[in-house]
N, C-alpha and C positions, 0 to 999 in steps of 0.2 A: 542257793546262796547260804552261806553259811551265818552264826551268826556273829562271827568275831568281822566276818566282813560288811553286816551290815552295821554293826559298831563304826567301823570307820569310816566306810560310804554316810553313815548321819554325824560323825564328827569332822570331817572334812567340809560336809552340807555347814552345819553349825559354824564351823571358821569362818567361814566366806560372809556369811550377813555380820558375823562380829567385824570380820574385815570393812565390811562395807558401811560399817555405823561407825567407824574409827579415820574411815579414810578424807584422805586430807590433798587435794591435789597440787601438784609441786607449785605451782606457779600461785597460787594463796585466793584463788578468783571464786566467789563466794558461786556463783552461777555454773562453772566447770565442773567446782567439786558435787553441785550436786546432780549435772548431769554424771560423771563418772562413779557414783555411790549408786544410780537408777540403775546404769548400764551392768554393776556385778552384780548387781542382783534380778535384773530381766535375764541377763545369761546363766546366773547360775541355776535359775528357776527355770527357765526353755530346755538345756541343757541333760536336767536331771529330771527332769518329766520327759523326753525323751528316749531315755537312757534307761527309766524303773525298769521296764518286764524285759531287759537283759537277759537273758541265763545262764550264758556260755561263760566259765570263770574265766578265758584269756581275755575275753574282749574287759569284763567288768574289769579285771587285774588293768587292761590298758587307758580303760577311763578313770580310774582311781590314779594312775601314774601321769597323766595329762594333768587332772585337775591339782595336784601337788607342783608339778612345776607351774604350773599356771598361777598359783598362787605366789611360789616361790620367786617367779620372774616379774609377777604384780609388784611385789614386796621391795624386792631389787631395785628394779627401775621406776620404779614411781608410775608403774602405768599399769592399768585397768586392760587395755588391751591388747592383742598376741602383738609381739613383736615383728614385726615386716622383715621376711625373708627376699633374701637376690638370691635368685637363681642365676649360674651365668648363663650371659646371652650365647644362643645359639644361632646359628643359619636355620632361614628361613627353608623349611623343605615343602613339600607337597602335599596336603592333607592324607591323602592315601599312600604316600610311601612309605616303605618301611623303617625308613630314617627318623620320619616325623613320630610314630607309634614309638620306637623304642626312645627318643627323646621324652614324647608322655610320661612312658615307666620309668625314665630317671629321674622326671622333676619331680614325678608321684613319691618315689622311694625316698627323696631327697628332702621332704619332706620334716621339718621337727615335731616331736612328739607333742608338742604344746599348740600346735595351729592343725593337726589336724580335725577335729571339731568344729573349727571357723572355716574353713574353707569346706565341708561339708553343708552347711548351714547356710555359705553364699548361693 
């Protein structure tokens, strides 16, 4: 790792608790906001203790690029957590057909770059 990237990997880090000492949730509910101030920062803490002994620069490049939208779509929407993707529905096939397999690889691919992490983690 280099070290202009771990510059940004701890200034990224640093956002998210200033985020989360700032945050305010939409609905004004004194109880809400602080369960949603716990919550970014149990995740951003699980997340990037997971993530330290990294090495490979695409994958770190791609957890730096998740945790920026993540931030970014926090900021937006007023919400702390990933956004609920539809997939659309598909017909029910058979565990083992080949129908059902490459349906996997589409929902998997289909994926946004901001929920992969959370669904990992479920």
């Amino acid at each position: 790792m280099t070290m202009a990237t771990r510059q940004e990997i701890l200034g990224l880090y640093r956002k998210i608790f200033r985020l989360a000492r700032r945050w305010h949730e939409a609905s004004g509910q004194t109880e809400d906001t602080i369960r949603e101030k716990q919550y970014i920062i149990n995740k951003a803490r699980m997340l990037f203790q997971k993530n330290k002994n990294l090495t490979d620069s695409e994958l770190i490049k791609q957890c730096i690029d998740e945790c920026t939208v993540r931030i970014e779509i926090g900021l937006l929407y007023q919400i702390p957590y990933p956004r609920p993707i539809h997939l659309p529905p598909t017909a029910l096939s058979p565990l083992q057909s080949c129908e059902f397999q490459n349906q996997e690889k589409l929902r998997k691919l289909s994926r946004p770059l901001y929920f992969k992490s959370h669904v990992e983690i479920l």
